[in-house]
NULO-544249 format. One record per residue: residue number from 1; x, y, z of N, C-alpha, C, O, CB in turn. Coordinates in steps of 0.001 Angstrom, whole numbers, plus 500000, padded with zeros to 6 digits. Last residue first. Glycine has a CB too. Layout:
% residues N
+------+--------+--------+--------+--------+---------+--------+--------+--------+--------+--------+--------+--------+--------+---------+--------+
! nuse !  neast ! nnorth !    nup ! caeast ! canorth !   caup !  ceast ! cnorth !    cup !  oeast ! onorth !    oup ! cbeast ! cbnorth !   cbup !
+------+--------+--------+--------+--------+---------+--------+--------+--------+--------+--------+--------+--------+--------+---------+--------+
!  NUM !      X !      Y !      Z !      X !       Y !      Z !      X !      Y !      Z !      X !      Y !      Z !      X !       Y !      Z !
...
+------+--------+--------+--------+--------+---------+--------+--------+--------+--------+--------+--------+--------+--------+---------+--------+
This chain:
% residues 114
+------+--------+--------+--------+--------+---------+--------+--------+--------+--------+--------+--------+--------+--------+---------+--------+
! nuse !  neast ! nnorth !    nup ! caeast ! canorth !   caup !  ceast ! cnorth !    cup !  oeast ! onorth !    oup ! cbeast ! cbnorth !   cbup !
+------+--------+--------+--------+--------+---------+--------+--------+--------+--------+--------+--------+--------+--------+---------+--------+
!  114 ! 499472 ! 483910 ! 488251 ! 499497 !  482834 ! 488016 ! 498198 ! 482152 ! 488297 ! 498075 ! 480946 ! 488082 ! 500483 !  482418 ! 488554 !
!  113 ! 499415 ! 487064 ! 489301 ! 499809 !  486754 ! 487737 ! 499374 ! 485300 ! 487488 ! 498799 ! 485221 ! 486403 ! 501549 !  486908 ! 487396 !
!  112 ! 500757 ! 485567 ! 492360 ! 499734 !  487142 ! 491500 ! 500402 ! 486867 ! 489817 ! 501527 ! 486574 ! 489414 ! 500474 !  489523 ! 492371 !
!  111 ! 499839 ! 484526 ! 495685 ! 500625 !  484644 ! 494399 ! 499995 ! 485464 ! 493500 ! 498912 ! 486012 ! 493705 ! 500859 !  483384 ! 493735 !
!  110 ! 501070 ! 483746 ! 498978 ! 500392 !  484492 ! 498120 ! 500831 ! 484526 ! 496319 ! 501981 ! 484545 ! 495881 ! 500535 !  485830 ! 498811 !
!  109 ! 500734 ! 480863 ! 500835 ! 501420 !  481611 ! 500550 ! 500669 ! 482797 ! 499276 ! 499620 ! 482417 ! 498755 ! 502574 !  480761 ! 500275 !
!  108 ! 499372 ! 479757 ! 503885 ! 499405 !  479401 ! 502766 ! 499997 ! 480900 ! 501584 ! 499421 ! 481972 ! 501774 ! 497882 !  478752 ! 502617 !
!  107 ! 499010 ! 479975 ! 506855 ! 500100 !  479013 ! 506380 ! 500100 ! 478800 ! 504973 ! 500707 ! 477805 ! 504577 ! 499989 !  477689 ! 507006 !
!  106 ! 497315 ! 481783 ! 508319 ! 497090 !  480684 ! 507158 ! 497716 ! 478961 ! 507051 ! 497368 ! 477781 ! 507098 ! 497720 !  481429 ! 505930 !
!  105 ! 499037 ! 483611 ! 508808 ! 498526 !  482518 ! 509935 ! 497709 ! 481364 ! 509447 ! 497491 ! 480293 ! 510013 ! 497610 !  483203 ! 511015 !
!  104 ! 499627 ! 484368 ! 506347 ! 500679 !  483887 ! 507226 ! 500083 ! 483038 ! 508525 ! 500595 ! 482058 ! 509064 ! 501528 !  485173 ! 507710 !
!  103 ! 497014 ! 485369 ! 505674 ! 497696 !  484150 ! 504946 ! 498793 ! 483343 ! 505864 ! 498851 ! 482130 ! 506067 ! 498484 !  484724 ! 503578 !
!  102 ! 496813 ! 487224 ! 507753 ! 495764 !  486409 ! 507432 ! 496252 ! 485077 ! 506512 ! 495838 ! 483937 ! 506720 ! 494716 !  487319 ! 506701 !
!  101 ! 498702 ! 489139 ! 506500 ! 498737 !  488778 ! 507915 ! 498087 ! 487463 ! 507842 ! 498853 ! 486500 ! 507871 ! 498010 !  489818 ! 508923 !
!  100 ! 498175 ! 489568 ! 503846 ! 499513 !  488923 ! 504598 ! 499346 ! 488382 ! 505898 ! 499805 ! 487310 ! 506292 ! 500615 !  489936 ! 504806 !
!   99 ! 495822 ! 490675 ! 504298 ! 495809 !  489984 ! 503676 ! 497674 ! 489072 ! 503758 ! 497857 ! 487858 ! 503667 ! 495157 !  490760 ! 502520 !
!   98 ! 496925 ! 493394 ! 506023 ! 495616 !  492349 ! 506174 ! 495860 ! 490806 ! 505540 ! 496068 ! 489857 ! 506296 ! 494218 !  493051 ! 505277 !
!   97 ! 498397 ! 494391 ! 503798 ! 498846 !  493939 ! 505214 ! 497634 ! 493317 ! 505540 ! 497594 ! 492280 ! 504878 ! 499330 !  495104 ! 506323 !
!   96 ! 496220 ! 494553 ! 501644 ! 497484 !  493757 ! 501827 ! 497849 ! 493297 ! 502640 ! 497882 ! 492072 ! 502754 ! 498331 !  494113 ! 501661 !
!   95 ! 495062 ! 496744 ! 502950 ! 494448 !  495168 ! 502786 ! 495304 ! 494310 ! 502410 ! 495180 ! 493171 ! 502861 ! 493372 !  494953 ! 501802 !
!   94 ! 496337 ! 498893 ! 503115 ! 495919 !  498235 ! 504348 ! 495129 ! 497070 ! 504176 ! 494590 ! 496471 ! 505107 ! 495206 !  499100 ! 505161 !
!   93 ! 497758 ! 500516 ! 500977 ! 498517 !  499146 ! 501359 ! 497590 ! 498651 ! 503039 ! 498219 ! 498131 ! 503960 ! 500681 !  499585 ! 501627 !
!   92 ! 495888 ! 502448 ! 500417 ! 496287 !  501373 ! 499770 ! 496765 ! 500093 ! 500107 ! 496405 ! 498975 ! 499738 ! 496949 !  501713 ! 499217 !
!   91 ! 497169 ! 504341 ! 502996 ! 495744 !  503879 ! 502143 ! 495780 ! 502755 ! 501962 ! 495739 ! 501916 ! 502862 ! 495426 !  504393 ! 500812 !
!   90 ! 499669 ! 504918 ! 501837 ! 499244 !  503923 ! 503384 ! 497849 ! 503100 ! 503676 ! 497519 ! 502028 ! 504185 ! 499184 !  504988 ! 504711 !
!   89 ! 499536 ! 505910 ! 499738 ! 500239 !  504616 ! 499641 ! 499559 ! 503966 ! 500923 ! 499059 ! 502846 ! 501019 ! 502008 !  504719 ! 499672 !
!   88 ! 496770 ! 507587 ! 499542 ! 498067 !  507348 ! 500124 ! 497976 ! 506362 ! 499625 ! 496991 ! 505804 ! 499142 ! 498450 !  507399 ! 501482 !
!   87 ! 494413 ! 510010 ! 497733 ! 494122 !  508552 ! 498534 ! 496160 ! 508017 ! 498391 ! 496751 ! 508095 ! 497314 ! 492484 !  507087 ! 497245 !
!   86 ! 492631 ! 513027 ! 497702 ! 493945 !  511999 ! 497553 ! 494022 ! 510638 ! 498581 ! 493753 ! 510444 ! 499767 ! 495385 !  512945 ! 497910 !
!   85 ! 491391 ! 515022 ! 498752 ! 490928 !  513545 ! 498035 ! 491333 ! 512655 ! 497923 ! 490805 ! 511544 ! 497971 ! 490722 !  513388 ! 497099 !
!   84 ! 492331 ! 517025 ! 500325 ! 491799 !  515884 ! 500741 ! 491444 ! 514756 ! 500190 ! 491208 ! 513701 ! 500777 ! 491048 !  516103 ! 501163 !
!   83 ! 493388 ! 518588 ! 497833 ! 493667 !  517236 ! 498687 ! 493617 ! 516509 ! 499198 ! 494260 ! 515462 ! 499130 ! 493894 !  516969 ! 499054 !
!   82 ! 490820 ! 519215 ! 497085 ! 491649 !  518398 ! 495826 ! 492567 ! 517752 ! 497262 ! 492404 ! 516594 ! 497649 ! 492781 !  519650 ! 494211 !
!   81 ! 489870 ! 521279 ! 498882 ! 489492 !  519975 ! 498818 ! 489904 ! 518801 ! 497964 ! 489457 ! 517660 ! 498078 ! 488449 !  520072 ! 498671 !
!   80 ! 492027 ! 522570 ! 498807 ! 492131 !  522119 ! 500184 ! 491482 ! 521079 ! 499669 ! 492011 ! 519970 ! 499745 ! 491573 !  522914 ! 501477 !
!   79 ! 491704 ! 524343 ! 496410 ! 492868 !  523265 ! 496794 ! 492836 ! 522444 ! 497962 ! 493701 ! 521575 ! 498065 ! 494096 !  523897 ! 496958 !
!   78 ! 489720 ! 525578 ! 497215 ! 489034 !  524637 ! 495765 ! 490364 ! 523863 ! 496130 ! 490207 ! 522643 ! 496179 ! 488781 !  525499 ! 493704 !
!   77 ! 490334 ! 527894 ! 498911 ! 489505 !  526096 ! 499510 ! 489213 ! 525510 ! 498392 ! 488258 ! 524743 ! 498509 ! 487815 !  526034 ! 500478 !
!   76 ! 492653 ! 529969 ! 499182 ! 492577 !  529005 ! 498151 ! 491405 ! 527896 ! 498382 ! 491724 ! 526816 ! 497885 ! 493963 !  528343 ! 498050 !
!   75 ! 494277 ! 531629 ! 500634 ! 492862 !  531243 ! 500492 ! 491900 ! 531007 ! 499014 ! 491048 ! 531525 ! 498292 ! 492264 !  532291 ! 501232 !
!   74 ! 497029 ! 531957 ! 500656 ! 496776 !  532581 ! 499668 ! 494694 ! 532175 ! 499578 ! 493998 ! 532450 ! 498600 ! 498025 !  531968 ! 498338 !
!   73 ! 497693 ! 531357 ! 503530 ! 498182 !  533008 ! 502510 ! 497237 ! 533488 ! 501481 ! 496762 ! 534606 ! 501286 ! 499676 !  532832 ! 501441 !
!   72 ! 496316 ! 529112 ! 503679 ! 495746 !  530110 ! 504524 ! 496287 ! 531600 ! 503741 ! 495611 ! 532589 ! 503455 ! 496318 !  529865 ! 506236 !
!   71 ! 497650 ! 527834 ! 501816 ! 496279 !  528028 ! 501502 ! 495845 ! 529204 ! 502051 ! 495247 ! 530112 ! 501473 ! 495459 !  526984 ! 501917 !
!   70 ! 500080 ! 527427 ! 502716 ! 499963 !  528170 ! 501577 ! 498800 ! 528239 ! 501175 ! 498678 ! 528738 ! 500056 ! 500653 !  527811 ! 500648 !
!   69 ! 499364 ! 526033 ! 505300 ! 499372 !  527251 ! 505566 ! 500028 ! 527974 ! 504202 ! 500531 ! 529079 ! 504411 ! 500103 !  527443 ! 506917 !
!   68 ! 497888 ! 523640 ! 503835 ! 497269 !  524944 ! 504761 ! 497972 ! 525851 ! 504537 ! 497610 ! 526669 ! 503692 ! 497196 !  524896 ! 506270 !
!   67 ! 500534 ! 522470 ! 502889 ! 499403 !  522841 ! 502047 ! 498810 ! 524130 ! 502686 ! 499039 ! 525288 ! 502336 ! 498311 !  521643 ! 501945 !
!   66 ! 502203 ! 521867 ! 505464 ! 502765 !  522797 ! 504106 ! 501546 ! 523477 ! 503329 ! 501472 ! 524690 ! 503131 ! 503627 !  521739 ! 502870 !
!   65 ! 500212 ! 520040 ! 506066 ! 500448 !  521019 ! 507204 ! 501238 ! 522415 ! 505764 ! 500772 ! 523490 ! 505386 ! 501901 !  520099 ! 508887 !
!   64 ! 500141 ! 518233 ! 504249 ! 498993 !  518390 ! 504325 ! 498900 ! 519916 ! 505410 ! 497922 ! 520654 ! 505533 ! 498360 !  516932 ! 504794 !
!   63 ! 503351 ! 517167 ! 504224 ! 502638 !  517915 ! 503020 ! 501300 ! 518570 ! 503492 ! 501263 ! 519725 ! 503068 ! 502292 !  516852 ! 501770 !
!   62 ! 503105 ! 515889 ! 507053 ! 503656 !  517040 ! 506356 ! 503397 ! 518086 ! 504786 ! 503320 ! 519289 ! 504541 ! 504737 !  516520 ! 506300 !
!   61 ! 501328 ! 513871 ! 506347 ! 501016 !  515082 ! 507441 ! 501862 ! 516430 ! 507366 ! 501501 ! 517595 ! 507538 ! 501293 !  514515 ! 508945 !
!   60 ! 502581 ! 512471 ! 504552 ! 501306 !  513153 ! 504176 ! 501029 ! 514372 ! 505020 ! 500651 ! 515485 ! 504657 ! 500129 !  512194 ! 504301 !
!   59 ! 505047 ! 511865 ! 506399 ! 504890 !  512441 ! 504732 ! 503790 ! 512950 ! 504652 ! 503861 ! 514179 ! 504670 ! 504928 !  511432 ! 503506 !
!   58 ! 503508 ! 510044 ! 507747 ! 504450 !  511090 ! 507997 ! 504400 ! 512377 ! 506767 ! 503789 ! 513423 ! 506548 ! 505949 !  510320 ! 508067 !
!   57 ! 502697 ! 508315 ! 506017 ! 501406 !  508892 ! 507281 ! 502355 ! 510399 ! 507107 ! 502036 ! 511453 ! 506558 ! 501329 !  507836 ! 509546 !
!   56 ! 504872 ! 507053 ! 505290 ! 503969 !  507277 ! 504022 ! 502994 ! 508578 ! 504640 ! 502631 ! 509554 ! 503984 ! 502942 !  505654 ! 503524 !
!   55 ! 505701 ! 505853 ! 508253 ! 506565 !  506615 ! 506714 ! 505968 ! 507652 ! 505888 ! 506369 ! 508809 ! 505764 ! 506815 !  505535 ! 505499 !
!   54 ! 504148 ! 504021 ! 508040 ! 504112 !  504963 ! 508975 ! 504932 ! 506212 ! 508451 ! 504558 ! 507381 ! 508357 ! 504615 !  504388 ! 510266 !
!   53 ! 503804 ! 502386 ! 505616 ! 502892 !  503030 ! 505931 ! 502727 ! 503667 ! 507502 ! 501657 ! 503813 ! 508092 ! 501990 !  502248 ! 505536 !
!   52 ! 506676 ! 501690 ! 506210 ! 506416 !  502307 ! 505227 ! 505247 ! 503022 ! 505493 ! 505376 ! 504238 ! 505640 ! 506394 !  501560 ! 504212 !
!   51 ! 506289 ! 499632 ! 508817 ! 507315 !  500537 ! 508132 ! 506993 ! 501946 ! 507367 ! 507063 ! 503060 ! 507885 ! 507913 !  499702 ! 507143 !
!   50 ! 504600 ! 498042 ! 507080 ! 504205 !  498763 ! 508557 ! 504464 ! 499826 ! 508837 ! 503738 ! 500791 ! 509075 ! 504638 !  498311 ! 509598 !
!   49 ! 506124 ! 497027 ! 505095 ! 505115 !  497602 ! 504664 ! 504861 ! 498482 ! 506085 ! 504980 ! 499703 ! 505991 ! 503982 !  496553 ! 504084 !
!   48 ! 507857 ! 495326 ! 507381 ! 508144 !  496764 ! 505726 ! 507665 ! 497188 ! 505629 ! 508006 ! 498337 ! 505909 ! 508239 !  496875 ! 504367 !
!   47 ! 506422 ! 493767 ! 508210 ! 506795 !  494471 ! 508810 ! 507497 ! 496068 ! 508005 ! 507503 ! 497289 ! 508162 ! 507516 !  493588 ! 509528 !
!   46 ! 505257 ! 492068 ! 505928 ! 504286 !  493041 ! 507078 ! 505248 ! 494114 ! 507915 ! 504797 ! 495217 ! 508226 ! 503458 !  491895 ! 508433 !
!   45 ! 507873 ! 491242 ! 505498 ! 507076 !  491890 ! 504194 ! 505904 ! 492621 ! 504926 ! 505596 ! 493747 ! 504533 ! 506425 !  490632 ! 502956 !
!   44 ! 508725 ! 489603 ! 507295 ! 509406 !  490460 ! 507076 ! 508370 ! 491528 ! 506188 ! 508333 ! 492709 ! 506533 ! 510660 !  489885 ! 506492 !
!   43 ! 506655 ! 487862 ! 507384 ! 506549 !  488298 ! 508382 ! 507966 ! 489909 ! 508121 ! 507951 ! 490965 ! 508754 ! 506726 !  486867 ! 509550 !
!   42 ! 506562 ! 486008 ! 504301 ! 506034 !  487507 ! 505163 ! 505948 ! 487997 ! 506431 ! 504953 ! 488703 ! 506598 ! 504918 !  487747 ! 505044 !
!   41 ! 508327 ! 484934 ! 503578 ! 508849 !  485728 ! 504069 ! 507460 ! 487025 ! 504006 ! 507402 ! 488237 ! 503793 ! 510298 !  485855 ! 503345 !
!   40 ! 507343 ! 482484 ! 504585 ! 508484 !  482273 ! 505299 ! 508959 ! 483915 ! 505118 ! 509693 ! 484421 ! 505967 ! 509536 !  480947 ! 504653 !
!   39 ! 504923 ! 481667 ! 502408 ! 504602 !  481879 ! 504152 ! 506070 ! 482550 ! 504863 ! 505802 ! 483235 ! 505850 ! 504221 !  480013 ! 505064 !
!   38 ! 506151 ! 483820 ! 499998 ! 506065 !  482299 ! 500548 ! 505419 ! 483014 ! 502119 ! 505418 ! 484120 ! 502659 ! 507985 !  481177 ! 500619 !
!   37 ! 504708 ! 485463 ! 497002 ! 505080 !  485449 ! 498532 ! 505096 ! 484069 ! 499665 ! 504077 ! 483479 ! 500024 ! 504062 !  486418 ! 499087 !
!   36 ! 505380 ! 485384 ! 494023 ! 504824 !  484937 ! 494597 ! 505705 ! 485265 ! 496066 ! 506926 ! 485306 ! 496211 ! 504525 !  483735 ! 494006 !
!   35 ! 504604 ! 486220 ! 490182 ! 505334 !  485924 ! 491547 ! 504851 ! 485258 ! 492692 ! 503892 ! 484509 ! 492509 ! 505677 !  486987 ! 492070 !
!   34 ! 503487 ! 487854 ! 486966 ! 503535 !  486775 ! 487865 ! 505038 ! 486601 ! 489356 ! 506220 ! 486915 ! 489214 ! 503598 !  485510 ! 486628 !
!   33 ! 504846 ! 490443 ! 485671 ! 503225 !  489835 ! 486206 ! 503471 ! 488634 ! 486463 ! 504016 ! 488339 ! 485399 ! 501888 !  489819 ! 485148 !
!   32 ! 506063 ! 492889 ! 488335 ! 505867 !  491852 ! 487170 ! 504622 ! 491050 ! 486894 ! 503630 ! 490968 ! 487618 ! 506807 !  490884 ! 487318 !
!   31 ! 508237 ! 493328 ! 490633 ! 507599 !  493816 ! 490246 ! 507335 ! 492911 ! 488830 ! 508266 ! 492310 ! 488294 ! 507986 !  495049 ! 490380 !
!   30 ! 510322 ! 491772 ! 493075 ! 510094 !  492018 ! 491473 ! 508941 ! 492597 ! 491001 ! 508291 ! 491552 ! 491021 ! 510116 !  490832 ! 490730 !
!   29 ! 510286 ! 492323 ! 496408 ! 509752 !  491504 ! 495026 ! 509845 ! 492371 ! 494233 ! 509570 ! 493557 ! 494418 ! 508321 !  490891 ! 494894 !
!   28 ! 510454 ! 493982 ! 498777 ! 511632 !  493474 ! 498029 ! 511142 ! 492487 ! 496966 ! 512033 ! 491672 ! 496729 ! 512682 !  492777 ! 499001 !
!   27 ! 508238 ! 495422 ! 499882 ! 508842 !  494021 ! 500264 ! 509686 ! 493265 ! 499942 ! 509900 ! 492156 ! 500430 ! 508298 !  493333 ! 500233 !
!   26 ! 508386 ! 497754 ! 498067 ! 508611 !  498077 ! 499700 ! 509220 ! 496797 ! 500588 ! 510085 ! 496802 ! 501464 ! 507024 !  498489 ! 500431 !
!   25 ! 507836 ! 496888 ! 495852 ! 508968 !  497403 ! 496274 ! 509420 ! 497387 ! 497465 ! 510541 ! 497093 ! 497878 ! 509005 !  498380 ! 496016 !
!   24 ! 505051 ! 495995 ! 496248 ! 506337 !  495272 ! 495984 ! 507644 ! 495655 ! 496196 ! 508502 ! 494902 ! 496656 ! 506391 !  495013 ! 494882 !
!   23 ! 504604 ! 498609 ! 496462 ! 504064 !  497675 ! 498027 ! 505515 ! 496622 ! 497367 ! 506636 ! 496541 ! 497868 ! 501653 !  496598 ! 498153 !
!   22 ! 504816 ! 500098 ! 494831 ! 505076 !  500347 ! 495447 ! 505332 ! 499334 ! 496216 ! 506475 ! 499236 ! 496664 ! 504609 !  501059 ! 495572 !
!   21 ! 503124 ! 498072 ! 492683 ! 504828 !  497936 ! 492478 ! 504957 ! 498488 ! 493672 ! 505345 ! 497549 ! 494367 ! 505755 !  498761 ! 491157 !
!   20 ! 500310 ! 498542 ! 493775 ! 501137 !  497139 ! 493750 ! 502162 ! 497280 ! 493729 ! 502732 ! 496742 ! 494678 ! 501033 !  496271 ! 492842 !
!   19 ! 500247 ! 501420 ! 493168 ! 499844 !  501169 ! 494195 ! 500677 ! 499687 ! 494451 ! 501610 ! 499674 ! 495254 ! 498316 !  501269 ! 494169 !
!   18 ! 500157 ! 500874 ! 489766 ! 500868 !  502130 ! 490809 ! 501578 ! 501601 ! 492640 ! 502713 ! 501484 ! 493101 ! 499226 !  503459 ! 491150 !
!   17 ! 498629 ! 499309 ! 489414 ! 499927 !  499211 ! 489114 ! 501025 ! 499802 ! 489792 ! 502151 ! 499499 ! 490187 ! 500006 !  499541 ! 488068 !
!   16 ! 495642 ! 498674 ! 491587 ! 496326 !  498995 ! 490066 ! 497931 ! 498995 ! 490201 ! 498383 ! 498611 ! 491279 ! 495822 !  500653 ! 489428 !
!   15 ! 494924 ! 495783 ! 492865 ! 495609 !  496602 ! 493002 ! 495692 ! 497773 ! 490989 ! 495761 ! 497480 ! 489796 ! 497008 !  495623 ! 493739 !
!   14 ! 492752 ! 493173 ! 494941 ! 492950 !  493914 ! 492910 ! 493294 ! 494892 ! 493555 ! 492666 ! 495271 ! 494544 ! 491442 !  494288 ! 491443 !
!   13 ! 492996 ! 490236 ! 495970 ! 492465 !  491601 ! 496889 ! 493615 ! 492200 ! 495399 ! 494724 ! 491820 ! 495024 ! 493048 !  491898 ! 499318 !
!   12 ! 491231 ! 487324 ! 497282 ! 491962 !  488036 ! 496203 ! 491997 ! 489420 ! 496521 ! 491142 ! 489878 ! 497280 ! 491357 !  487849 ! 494843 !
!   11 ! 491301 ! 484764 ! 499716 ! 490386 !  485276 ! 498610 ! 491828 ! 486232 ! 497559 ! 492962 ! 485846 ! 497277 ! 488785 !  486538 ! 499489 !
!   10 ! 492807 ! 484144 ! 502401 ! 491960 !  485130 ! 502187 ! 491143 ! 485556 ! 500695 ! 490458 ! 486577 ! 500626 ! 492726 !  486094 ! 502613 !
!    9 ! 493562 ! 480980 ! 501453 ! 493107 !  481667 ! 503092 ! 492353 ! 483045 ! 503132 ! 491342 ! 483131 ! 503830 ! 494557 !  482023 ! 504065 !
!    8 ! 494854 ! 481600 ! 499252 ! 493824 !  480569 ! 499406 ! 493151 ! 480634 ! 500619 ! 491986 ! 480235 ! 500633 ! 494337 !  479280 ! 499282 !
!    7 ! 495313 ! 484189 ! 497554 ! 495440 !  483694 ! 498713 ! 494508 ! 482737 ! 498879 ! 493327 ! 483009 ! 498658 ! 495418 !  484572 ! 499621 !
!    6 ! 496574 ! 486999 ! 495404 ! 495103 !  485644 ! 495203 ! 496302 ! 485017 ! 496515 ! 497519 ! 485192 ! 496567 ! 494730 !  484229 ! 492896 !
!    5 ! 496262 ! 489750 ! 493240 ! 497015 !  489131 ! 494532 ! 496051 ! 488001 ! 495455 ! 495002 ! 488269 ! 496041 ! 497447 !  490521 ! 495611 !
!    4 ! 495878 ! 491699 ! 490894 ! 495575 !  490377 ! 491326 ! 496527 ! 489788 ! 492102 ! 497569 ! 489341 ! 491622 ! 495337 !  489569 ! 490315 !
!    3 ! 497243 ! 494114 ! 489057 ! 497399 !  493226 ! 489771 ! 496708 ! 492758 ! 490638 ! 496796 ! 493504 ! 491613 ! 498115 !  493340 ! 490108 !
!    2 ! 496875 ! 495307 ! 486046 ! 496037 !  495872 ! 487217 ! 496787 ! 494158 ! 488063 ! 496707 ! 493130 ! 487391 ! 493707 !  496196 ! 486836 !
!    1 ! 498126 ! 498324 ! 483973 ! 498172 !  496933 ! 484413 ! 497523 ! 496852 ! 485800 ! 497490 ! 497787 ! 486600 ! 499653 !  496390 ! 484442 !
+------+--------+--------+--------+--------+---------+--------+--------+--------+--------+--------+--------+--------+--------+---------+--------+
């Protein structure tokens, strides 16, 4: 399932499924195909997400420090570069926050499915 997150102030910004429920989660919405973000609660919903994608940073840096030095034992570089590939939640969620931000000063609210 691929989610569509449409703003009359910023345009549309396409999630796959994965990536969307997280973020939903993170802001306390339902996950689903249709909803909607009022002007009133995203300032909470940027700040979650903010949250999270410092969270998310954390996490990675840790895994990414764990990785090396089972690389360095075992010198492994076909794994080093599989990770680097990997693309984060924190990733992911930086056009959103964008796109919240930008609506909220908008004044016009977000919706998806509808």
């Amino acid at each position: 399932m691929i989610y569509e997150f449409k703003s009359r102030v910023t345009g549309t910004v396409v999630m796959n499924k994965g990536a969307a429920e997280w973020i939903l989660g993170v802001i306390g919405k339902q996950p689903g195909p249709q909803g909607i973000i009022t002007v009133e609660q995203m300032p909470a919903a940027i700040e979650a997400l903010r949250k999270a994608v410092e969270e998310d940073k954390r996490a990675v840096r840790e895994a990414r420090r764990e990785s090396a030095h089972r690389e360095a034992e075992a010198e492994g570089a076909e794994e080093e570069e599989a990770a680097a590939a990997v693309v984060t939640h924190a990733q992911r969620a930086w056009p959103f926050i964008e796109m919240l931000v930008e609506a909220h000063k908008g004044g016009r609210e977000i919706t998806w499915g509808v």
